[in-house]
N, C-alpha and C positions, 0 to 999 in steps of 0.2 A: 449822467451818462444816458445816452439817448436808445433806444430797440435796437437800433438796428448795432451798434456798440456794445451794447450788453453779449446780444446774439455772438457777434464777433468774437468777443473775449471768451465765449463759453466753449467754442466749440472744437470738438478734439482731434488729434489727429485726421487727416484722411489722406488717400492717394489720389494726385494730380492726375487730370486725363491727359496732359500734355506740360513737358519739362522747356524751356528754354532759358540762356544766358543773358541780361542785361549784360551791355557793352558799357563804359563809364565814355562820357563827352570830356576831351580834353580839351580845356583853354588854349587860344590861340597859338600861344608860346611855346607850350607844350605841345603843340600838335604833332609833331614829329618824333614822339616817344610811341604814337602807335602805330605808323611803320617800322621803326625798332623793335617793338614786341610780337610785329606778326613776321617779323624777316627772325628765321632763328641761325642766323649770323650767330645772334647774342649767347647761344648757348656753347659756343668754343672761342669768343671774342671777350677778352678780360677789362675791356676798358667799359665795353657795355652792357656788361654785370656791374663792375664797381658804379655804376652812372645809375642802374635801376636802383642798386641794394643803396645807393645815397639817399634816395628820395624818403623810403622812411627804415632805418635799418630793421627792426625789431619786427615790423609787416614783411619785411623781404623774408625773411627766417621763418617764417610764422605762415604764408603760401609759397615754402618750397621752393622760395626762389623760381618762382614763375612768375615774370615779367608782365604778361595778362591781367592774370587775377592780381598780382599786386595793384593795378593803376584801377583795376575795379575795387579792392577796396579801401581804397583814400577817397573821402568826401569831396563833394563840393567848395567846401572852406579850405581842409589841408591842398587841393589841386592850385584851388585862385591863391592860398598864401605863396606855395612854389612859383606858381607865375610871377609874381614879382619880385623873385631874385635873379639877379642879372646876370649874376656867376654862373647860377643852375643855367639858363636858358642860353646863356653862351655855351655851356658845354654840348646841353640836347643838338645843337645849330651845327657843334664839332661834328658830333659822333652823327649825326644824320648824312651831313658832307660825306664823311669818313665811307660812311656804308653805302652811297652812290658812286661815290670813288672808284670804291671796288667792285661794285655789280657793274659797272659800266667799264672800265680802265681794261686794256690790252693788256692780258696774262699771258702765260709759257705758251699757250695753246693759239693765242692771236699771233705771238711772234714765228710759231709755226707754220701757220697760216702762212703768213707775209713770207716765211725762206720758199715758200712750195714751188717747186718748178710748175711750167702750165702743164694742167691737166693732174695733177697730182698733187694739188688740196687734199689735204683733212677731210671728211665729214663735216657737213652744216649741222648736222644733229646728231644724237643716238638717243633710242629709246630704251631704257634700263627700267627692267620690268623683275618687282620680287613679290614673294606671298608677304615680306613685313618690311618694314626699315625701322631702325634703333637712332634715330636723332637727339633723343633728348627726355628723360623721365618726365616731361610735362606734355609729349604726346604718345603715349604707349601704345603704340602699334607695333609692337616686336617681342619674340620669348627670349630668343639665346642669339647666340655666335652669327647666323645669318641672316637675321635685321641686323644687328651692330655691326657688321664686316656693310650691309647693304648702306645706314648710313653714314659709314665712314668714306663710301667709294664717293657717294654724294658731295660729301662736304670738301671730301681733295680734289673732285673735280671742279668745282665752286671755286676752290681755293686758286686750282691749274687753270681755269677759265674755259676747262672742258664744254662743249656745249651737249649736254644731256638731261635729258628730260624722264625721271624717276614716275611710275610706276603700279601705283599698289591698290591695296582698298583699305576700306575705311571699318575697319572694325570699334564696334557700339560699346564694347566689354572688352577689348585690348585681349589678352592672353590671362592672366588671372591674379589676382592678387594671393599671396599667400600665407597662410600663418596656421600655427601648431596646436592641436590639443595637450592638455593638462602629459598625455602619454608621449608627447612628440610626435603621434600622426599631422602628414601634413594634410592641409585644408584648406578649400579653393573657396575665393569669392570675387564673384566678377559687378564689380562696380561702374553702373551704368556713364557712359561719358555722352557727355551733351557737344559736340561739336562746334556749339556757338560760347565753349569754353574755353576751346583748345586755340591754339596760335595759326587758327586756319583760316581761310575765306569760301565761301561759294562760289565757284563760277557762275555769271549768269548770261545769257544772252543778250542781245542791242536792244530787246523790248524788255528785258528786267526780269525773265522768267529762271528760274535755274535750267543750268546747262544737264542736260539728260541726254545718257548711252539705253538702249534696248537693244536686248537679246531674246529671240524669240527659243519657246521650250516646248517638248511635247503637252498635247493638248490644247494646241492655238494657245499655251498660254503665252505673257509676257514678262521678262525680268527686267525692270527701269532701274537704273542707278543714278544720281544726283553724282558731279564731281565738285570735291574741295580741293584746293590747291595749297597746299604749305611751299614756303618758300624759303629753301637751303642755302641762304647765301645768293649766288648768281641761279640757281640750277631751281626750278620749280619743279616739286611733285604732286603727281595726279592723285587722286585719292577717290578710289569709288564706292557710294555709301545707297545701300537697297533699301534701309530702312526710310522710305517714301509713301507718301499716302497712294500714287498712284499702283503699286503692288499689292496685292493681297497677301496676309498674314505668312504663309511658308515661304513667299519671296521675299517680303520685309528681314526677314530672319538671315538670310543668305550670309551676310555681313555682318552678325552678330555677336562672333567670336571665332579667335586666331585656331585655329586646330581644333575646333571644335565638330559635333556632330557625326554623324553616321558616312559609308561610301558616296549617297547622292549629294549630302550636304558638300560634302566637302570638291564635288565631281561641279558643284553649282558655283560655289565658290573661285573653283578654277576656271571654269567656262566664263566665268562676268572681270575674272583678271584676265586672261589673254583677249579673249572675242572682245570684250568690251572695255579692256586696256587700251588695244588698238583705236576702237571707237573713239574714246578719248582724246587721243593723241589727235586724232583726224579733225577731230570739233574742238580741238586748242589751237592746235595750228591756224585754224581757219577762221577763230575767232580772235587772235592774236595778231594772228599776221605773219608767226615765228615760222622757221623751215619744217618741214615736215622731217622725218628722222629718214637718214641714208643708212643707217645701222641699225638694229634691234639684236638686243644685248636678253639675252634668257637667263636669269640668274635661278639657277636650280629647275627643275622641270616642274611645277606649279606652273608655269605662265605658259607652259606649249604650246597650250591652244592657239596663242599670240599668229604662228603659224597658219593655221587651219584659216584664221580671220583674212591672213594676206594672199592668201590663192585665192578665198573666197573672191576680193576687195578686181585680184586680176583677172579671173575669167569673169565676174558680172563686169568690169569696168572697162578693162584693156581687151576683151576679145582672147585672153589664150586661154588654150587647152589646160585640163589640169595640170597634164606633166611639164609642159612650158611655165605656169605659175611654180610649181614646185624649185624648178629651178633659178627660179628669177629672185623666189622667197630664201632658196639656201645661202645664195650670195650671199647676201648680205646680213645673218645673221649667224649670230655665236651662242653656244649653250655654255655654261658653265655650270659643272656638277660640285657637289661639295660634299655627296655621302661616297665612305667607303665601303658599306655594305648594302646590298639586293634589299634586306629589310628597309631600309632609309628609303628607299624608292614609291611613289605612288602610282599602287598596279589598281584598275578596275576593271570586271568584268565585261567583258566584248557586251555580256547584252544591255548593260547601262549606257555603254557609249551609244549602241545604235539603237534604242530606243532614245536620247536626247538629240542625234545627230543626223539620225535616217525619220524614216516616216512622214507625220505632216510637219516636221519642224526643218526637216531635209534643206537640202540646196542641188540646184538641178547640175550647177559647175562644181560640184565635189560630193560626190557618190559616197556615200557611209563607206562602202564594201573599201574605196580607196584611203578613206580616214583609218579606217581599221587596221589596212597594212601596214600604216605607218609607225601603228604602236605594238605593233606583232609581234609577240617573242616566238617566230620562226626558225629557233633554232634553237640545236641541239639541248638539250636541259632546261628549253622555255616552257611555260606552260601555256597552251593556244587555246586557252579558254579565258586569258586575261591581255588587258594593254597596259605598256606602256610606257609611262609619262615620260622616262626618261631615254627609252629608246625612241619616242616619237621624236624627242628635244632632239637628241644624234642625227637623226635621220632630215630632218628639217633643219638644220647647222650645218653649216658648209664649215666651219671652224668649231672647236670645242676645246677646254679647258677642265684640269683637275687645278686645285687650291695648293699647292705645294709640289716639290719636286718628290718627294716620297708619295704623295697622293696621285699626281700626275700618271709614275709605275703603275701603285694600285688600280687607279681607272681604267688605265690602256687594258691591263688584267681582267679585269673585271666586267668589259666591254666585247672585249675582242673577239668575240662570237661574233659578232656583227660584221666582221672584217676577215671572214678566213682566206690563208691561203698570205695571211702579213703575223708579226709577232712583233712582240717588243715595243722599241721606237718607233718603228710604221704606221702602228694605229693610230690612225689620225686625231690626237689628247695630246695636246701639250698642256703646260701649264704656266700659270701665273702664282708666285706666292701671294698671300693676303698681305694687308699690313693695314695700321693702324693712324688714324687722324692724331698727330701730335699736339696741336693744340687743344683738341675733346679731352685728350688722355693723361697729360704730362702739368702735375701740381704747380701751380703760380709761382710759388716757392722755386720750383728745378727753373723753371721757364726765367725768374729772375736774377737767379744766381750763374746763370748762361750769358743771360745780356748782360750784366753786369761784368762779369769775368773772361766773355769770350767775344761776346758782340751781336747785337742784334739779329747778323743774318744768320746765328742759330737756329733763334727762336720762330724767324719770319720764313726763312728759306731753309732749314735746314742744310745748312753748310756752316764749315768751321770746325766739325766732330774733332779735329785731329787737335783742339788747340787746349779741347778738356785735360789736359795733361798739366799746362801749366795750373787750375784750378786746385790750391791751397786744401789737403785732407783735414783741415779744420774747417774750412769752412763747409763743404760737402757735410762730413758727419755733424754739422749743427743741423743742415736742412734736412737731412735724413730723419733728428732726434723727434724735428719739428712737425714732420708729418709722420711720423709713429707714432707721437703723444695727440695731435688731432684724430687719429685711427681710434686710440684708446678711448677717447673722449665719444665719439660717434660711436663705438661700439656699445660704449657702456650706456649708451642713449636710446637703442635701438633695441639692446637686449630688455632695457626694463619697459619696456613698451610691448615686447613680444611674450614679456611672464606676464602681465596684465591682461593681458589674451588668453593666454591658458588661465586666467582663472586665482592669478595670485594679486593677495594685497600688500601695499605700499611694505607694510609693517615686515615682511617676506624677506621683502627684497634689499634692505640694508645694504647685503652682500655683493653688490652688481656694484657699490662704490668703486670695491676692490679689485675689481677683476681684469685682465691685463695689466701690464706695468711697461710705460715707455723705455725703460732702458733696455729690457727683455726682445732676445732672438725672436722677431716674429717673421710666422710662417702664412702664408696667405692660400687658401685653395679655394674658388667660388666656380663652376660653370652647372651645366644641365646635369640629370643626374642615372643619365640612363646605364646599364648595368655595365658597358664596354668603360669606362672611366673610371670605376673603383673608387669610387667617395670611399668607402671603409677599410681601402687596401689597410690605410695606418691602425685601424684596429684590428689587423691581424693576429699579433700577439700584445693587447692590452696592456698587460705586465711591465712590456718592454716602452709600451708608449708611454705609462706612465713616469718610467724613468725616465723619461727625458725630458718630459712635463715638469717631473721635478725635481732637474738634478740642483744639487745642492750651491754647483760653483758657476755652471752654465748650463740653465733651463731655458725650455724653448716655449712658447706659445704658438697657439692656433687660430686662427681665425677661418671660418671653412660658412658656404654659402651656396644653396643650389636649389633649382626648382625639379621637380618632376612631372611628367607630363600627368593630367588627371587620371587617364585611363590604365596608369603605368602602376601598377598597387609592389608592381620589385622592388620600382626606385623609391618606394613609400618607404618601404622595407628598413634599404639602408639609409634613407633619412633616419626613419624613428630608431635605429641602432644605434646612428651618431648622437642626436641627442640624449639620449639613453645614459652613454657613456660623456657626453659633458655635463649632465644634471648631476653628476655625483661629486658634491660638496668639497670631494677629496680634491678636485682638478677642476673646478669650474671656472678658478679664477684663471686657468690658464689654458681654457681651449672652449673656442664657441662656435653652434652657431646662430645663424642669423638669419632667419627666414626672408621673404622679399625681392629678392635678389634681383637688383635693376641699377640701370645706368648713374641714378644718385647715390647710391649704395656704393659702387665700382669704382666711383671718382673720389670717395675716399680709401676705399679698400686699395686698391693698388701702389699709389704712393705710399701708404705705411706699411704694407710690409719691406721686409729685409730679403727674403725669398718665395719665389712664387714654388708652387709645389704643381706639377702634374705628373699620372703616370696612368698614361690608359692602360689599355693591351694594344701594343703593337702590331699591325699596322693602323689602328683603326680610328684615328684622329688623321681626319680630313687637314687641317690647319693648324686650328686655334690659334687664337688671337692676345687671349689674357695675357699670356707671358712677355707677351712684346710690351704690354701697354704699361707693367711692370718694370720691366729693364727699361722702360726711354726714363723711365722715374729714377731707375739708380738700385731698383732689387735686383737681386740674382734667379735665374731660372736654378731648378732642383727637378730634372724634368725627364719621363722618356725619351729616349731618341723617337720620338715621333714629329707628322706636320712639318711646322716649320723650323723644330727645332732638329732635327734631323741634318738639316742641312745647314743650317748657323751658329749649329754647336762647334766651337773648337777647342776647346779642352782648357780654356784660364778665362770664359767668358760664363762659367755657370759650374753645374753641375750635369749629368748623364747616369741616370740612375743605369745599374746593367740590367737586361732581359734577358728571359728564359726563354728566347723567341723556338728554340727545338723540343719543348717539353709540351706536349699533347694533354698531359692532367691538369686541367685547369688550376684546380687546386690546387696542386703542387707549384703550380708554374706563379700562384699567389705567393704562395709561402715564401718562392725563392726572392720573388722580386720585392716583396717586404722586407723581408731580412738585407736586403740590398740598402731599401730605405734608410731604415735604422740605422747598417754600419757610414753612412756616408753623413748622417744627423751628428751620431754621435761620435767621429772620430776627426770629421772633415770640418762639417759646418760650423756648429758648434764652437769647437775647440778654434776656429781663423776669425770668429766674430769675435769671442771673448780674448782674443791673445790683442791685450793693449798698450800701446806702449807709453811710456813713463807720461805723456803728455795726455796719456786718456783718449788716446785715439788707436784704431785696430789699422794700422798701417796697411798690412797685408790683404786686408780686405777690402781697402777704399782703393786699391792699387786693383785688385780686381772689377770697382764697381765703375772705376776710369776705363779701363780697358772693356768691360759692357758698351758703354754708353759711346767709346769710337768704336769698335767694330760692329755691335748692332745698330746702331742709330741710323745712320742712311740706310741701313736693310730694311728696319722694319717698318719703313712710314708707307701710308697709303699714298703721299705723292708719288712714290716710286710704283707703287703698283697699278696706279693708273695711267702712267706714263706706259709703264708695259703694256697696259691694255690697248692705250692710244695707239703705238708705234709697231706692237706684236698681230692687233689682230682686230681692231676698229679699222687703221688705213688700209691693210690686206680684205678687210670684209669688202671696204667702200669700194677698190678700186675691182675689186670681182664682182660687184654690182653693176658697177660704170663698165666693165669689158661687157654686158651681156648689151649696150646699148640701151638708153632709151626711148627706143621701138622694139624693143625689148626680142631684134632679130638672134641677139648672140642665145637670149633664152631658149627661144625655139631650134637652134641651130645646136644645141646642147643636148635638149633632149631628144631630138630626132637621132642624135649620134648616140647617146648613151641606148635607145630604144634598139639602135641597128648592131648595137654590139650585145645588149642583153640576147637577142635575139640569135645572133650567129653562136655565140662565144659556144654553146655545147661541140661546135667545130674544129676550137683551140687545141692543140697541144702540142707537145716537144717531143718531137720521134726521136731523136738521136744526138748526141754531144761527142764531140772529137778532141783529144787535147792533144799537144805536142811542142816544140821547143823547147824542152828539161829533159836532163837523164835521167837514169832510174832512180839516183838520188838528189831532188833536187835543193839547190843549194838556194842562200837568201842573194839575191842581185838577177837571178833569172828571169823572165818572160815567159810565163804560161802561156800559149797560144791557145783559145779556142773555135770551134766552127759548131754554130748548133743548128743544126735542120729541124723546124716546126712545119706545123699545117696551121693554119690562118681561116679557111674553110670561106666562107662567104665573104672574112672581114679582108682591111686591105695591111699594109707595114704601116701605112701613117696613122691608123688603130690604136697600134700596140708598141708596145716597148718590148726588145727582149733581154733580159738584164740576166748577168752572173751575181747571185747572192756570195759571198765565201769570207773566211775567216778561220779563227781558230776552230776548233771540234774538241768534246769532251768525249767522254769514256761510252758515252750513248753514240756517235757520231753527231751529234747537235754542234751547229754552229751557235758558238759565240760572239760576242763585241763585232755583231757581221756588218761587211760594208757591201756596197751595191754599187755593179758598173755595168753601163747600158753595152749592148753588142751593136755594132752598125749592121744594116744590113748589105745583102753581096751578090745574091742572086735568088731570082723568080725560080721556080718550077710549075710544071704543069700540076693542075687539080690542087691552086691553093697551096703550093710548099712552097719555102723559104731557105736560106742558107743564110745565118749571120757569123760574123767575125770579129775577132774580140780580143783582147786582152789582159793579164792580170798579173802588173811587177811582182814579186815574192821580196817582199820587204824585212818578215820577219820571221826568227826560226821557231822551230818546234811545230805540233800538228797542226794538220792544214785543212781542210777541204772548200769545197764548192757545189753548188748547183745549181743549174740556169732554170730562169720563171718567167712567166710572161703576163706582162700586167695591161690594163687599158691605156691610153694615152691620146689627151687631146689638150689645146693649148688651154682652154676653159677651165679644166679642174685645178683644184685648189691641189690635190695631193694623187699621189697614183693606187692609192688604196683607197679611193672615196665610192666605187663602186662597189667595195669589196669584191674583187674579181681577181684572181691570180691562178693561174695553171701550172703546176709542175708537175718535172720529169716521173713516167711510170715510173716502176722501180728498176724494171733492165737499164733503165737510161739514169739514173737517179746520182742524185751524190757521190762524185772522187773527194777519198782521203790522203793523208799521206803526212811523212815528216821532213820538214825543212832543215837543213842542217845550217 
């Protein structure tokens, strides 16, 4: 052995100055397996999983079934032996075709295209901008619910032929990996990710340099981002990654994990996703050739800045004024919130903003002092010493969205400061429900016995739902038995991996052979673990859980899985409480958890259980998602009326646990809704899964899980919900883009007008209302005649609207279920008065009343409450009541 070999062999550990990925060279034949492992098509497409996991099965299992690093580690020999089978290389040749097919082939969204009358196309683009996306456990750039809701919207638009262009950064450390001390505290480790690992590419330039965004920061300094592109099917995502030699150390860091860091980190963070998202977009476009996006799509107010970047982009580029950009920028984009609580929101301090936004980092077309209004909680119960992020996203969205029809409520609620003088449905917050990617979500097994029994364009197109009926309850409860015993299997895999962490040996663990059992009631519970969700509702009364753990004729199992945020030592809490109470020898076999909690985790969890369990407190789930991705499998929800189940419960497709929603004692209001639990475990559930009949099958329950899977099923898929988005409020975005012109006259023609009514409006108001046509008791078939005399003061009728609000009235005089009908108007006066005329059929009996308001009005706004401007009657002139007979 030669020195310098000796040397080699001797020498111990040490740390690299520098990590990167060897790529593996594939044989010519093979060539086309490594656009299949960088397109992640593959990770919801079954034919190109079964074609990776052929090549060596025992290596596919062995790297996690990551198509990458599988093809990196097969040799030279094993690669050139597969090259020359003829079988293999005809399939790669299929599934390459296959997957040009479909990035290329006319989807729902090209045939839409094709019906459009002129002038009323689609959008060429949308830019969808989030802080994570959940595509696939072999790129972890997502914690919870919105990354997975984000790369679901991806993959159905891919699917629909959407053309949108995702968004994010590139985080070094993903969100965190997790696992348990010996006590069941949880325990973070962020395991560094090398990018030339992952199923990404570099952008680079026509001279070969990587493609690079900068954002300038106080102190002349510079933030450079490098972008990688992952590629979701048809839909490419941006990805932008700080950790760059040409940064210094606190900028390299930017990017280095999902929710991490202090207020500025995180203020850095969002400023290089929207500023330097847009950036992105601009030098893809331009380096592609692709349309630049007619949409921008704000998924949670992380990405707001996204705004700030596009006034910028208009008054250095196009010449207008800021308020002319401001307008030109609401067109065409939409926010979408998904918290239902002020907490969920990110507020910073007015002086972090304009110490990064004002000073020498400034911009001469966008004034700090006008960045700052934008995130001003200027009202009543805001605090004006903070911004923000999500009243900026409002304010900069000419359209907005809550996650669910019950969430929709909450938001409008929750908001509506922002808009006085509107209530209710007026606030301009509609909503869109989430849903869920069926082919990421829905076990090979359901997906087969669909085609098989029902026909392909279930499983391709999701249609057909209605023909699940003919579908055989023996065959159903075989595939059900089939993915609860792989559950079993994968659990008891996971948990002896997760005692070996805490600290136990082999010799320990015997007992993890046993634990679960496939023929057993399983319960399934996995999401985030913040205190509103109630991980430990069911150890409420212990006692009682345990009987049902282990009743003697029909016991239940648990399966339960969740992260909590690092800084969150509550949700530590009731982690280490659950585990606490499953380490106990008595009941371990039959309730776990399982730390981890991620997208390969989820794709077997879901399919095996029998029932999905949630029960926040009401109203405070935005969506969720879990429970859909559950029921398209064939479980049942066991669930709040919260999200989305709120609205697609109907009473023989699940369960609805009841709430104490009028009980103020927290406490108390646990007690109740536990006990609620229980009685529906063990009287309900329980007792319809074990009732079998002579053929060993639970009739009654497979007759329930038919009727799931037609009446959820086309609810809850993300095709549906991105069609919503398409046709609700992408084509309404684009064609409010397209009215403002591009010379962008209708912009300035917008804000001149909104500036001359800001200005007059302290002018406004309703001197006087008249009514007549009804007797003193009016009957339902009448015509309320009104006349209302206003002052207008500087502004002119074509202004304003002046509408009769009216409806029912409650015991307060409050109008209810109010509808709104505009007044024509009928005559000028001198000094700015007006006289309108009006009417209102009396259609229905019982209390009545009304009141006339007077709101903005121009052909440009999206809604008549986008200025939030509305004046009504003093109180001499105010509200008629009265009963209809």
């Amino acid at each position: 052995m030669s020195a310098d070999a000796r040397r080699a062999a001797t020498v111990g550990p040490v740390k690299a100055i520098r990590r990167f990925a060897v790529r593996t060279v594939l044989p010519a034949p093979l060539a086309p397996l490594g656009d299949l492992a960088l397109n992640l098509r593959w990770s919801w497409h079954q034919e190109s999983r079964e074609l990776f996991g052929s090549l060596d099965p025992q290596a596919w299992l062995e790297v996690n079934r990551d198509p990458l690093r599988l093809l990196g580690s097969l040799g030279p020999e094993r690669l050139a032996e597969l090259a020359q089978d003829t079988g293999l290389v005809a399939r790669v040749e299929h599934a390459a075709a296959d997957l040009h097919g479909y990035c290329t082939g006319d989807r729902w969204y090209q045939s839409l295209v094709a019906a459009a009358s002129p002038g009323q196309a689609p959008p060429a683009a949308i830019g969808y901008f989030s802080p994570e996306f959940g595509i696939t456990a072999v790129l972890p750039q997502y914690s919870g619910g919105l990354g997975i809701l984000a790369g679901d919207h991806l993959k159905a638009a891919s699917d629909l032929g959407v053309p949108i262009v995702g968004v994010g950064l590139l985080y070094r450390a993903g969100y965190f990996a997790q696992s348990l001390s010996r006590e069941g505290w949880q325990q973070e480790r962020y395991p560094v990710i090398d990018p030339d690992g992952l199923p990404i590419s570099a952008l680079r330039e026509a001279d070969g340099s990587p493609l690079a965004v900068r954002i300038g920061l106080p102190g002349a300094r510079t933030l450079t981002a490098h972008v990688w592109r992952a590629q979701v099917g048809r839909v490419p995502l941006l990805l932008l990654d700080s950790d760059v030699e040409a940064n210094q150390p606190a900028e390299r860091e930017v990017t280095d994990r999902l929710y991490g860091g202090g207020s500025e980190h995180r203020l850095l963070q969002e400023m290089l996703l929207g500023i330097g998202g847009v950036r992105a977009l601009r030098a893809y476009s331009k380096l592609t050739g692709s349309p630049a996006p007619d949409v921008f799509h704000t998924n949670e107010g992380h990405a707001g800045f996204l705004g700030i970047e596009r006034i910028r982009e208009l008054t250095a580029d196009a010449g207008l004024s800021f308020d002319d950009a401001v307008e030109a920028t609401r067109a065409g984009t939409l926010f979408t919130t998904h918290t239902p609580v002020p907490a969920g929101i990110d507020r910073f301090s007015r002086d972090l903003i304009e110490q990064h936004f004002g000073g020498d980092n400034g911009c001469p077309g966008v004034p700090v002092d006008r960045i700052l209004a934008l995130g001003a909680e200027d009202y009543e119960g805001g605090d004006p010493g903070l911004f923000n992020m999500a009243v900026m996203g409002l304010r900069l969205a000419q359209r907005a969205n809550g996650v669910s029809r019950l969430h929709g409520h909450v938001a409008r609620d929750m908001f509506k400061r922002l808009w006085p003088g509107f209530g209710g449905e007026e606030i301009p917050i509609s909503h869109v429900t989430n849903g869920v990617h069926a082919p990421t979500w829905v076990a090979p097994e359901v997906f087969g016995l669909a085609e098989s029994e029902v026909g392909s364009e279930l499983a391709q197109e999701a249609t057909g739902w209605e023909r699940i009926a003919g579908v055989s309850d023996d065959k159903i409860w075989a595939v059900r038995r089939v993915l609860r015993e792989r559950l079993v299997v994968d659990v008891r895999s996971r948990l002896r991996v997760s005692w070996v962490q805490r600290g136990a040996s082999d010799a320990e663990l015997r007992w993890v052979d046993k634990v679960l059992d496939p023929d057993i009631l399983t319960i399934g519970f996995a999401r985030r673990v913040p205190s509103y969700k109630r991980l430990t509702l069911m150890l409420r009364d212990s006692a009682r859980l345990r009987a049902i753990l282990l009743h003697p004729e029909r016991p239940a199992q648990l399966v339960i899985a969740g992260k909590s945020h690092p800084a969150d030592d509550g949700g530590k809490k009731l982690i280490q409480e659950l585990v606490r109470f499953s380490d106990d020898p008595a009941v371990r076999h039959r309730i776990v958890f399982l730390p981890n909690y991620d997208i390969g985790m989820a794709k077997a969890l879901y399919p095996g259980c029998d029932v999905w369990l949630n029960n926040p407190l009401r109203p405070l789930e935005a969506c969720g998602t879990s429970g859909m991705k559950s029921a398209l499998n064939g479980g049942l929800n066991l669930s709040v009326l919260d999200g989305w189940w709120d609205e697609m419960f109907d009473g023989h497709n699940g369960w609805a646990i009841p709430t104490a929603d009028g009980v103020t004692d927290p406490d108390h209001r646990d007690e109740l809704e536990a006990s609620a639990l229980y009685d529906l475990i063990e009287n309900t559930v329980a007792p319809l899964f074990y009732d079998h009949s002579p053929s060993g099958v639970p009739e009654r329950w497979i007759e329930m899980v038919r009727h799931t899977l037609k009446s959820l099923g086309p609810k809850v898929l993300a095709s549906r919900m991105v069609r919503d988005y398409v046709r609700g409020l992408y084509q309404p975005a684009f064609a409010s883009a397209q009215a403002l012109g591009g010379d962008y006259a209708g912009a300035r023609e917008l804000a001149a007008w909104k500036s001359k009514v800001r200005a007059g409006w302290a002018g406004v108001a309703v001197d006087h209302v008249e009514s007549a046509g009804v007797a003193a008791a009016p009957e339902v078939g009448n015509t309320l005649e009104l006349r209302g005399f206003v002052s207008l003061g500087s502004l002119e009728p074509a202004d304003v609207d002046v509408e009769v609000v009216y409806g029912r009235v409650d015991e307060s005089d409050q109008i209810t279920a109010s509808e709104v009908v505009s007044l024509r108007h009928d005559e000028a006066y001198e000094a700015g008065r007006h006289r309108y005329v009006g009417g209102i059929k009396l259609v229905r009996s019982g209390s009545f009343g009304y009141t006339t308001r007077i709101v903005p009005r121009h052909r440009l706004l999206a809604d008549a409450a986008e200025l939030g401007l509305a004046v009504l009657p003093a109180e001499s002139a105010g509200m008629e009541t009265g009963d209809l007979r």
